[in-house]
C-alpha positions in Angstrom: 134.7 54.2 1.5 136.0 57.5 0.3 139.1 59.1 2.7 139.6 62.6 2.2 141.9 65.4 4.3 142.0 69.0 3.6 145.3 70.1 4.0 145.2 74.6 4.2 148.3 76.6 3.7 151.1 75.8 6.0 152.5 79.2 7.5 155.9 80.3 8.3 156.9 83.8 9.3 160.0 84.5 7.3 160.8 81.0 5.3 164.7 81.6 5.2 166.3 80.4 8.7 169.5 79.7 9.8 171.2 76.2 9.3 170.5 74.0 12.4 168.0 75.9 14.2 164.6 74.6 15.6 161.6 75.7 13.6 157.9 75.2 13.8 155.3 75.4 11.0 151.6 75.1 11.5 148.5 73.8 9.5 145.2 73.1 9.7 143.7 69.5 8.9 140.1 69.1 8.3 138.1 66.1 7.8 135.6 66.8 5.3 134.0 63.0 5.9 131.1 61.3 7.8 133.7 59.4 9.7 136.6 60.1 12.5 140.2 59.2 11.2 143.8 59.1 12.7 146.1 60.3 10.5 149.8 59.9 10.3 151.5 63.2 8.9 155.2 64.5 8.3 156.5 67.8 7.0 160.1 67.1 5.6 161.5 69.4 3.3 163.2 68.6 -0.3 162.2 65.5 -1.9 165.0 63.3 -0.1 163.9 64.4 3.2 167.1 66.8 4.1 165.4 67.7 7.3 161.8 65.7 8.5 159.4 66.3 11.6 159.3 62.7 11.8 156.1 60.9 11.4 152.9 62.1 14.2 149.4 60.9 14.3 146.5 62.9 14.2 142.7 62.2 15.0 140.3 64.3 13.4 136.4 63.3 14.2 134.0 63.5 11.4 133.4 67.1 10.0 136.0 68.1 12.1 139.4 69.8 12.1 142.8 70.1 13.6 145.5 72.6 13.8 148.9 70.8 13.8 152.1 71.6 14.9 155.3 70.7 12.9 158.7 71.1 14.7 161.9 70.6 12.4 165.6 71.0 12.8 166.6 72.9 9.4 169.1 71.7 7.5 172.7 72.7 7.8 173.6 72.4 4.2 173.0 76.5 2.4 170.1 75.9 0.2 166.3 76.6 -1.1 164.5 73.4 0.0 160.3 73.0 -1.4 158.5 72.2 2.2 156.0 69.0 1.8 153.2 67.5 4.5 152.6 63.8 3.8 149.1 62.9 4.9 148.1 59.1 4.9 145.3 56.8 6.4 145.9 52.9 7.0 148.6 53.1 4.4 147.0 55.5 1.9 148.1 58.8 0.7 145.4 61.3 1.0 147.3 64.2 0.5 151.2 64.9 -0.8 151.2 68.9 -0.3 153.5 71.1 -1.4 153.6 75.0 0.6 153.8 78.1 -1.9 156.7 78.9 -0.5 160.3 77.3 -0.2 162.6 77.4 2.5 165.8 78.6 2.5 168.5 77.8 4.5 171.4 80.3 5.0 174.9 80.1 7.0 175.5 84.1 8.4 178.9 85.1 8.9 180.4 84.3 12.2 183.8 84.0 14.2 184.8 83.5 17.8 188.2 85.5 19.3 190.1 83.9 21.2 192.2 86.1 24.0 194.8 88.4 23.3 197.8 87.3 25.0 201.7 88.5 24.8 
């Protein structure tokens, strides 16, 4: 029996954020097949996982398609990470896809005063 998923572009805004914050990326799943299938996913980015959305589950029913939500904490660590969305069926891979774009993670310039005292 032949699996398949089409993974389309994940979108981001503006891909450079600051370290730490909350982000969410969104996609679109579609099940080209005959069949319905539940689908684990994860978008993590770099290829040791600096930051991951954790691993969801997604049923799409045959012919059918879903647009997915991925919620990650960025890393706090200054760097361009690739983005990647693991898709995989009863311990298959169906799809390891890698977005156009990288993030990038930047630290702005910040400082906290303390009061003035004599």
């Amino acid at each position: 029996m032949e699996r398949k998923v089409i993974v389309e572009s994940l979108e981001m805004d503006d891909p450079t954020f600051e370290s730490g914050v909350s982000k969410t990326a969104h996609t679109r799943l579609t099940n080209p097949t005959t069949k319905q299938f539940t689908y684990s996913v994860e978008l993590y980015l770099g290829v040791t996982k600096a930051a991951t959305s954790g691993v969801g589950s997604v049923t799409i029913p045959a012919g059918g398609f879903q647009d997915v939500n991925f919620t990650i904490v960025m890393p706090v660590v200054e760097a361009a990470y690739p983005v990647f969305l693991d898709v995989i069926e009863a311990g298959t891979l169906l799809a390891h896809y890698q977005a156009a774009e990288n993030v990038t993670i930047v630290i702005s310039p910040a400082i906290i005063v303390g009061p003035i005292t004599w």
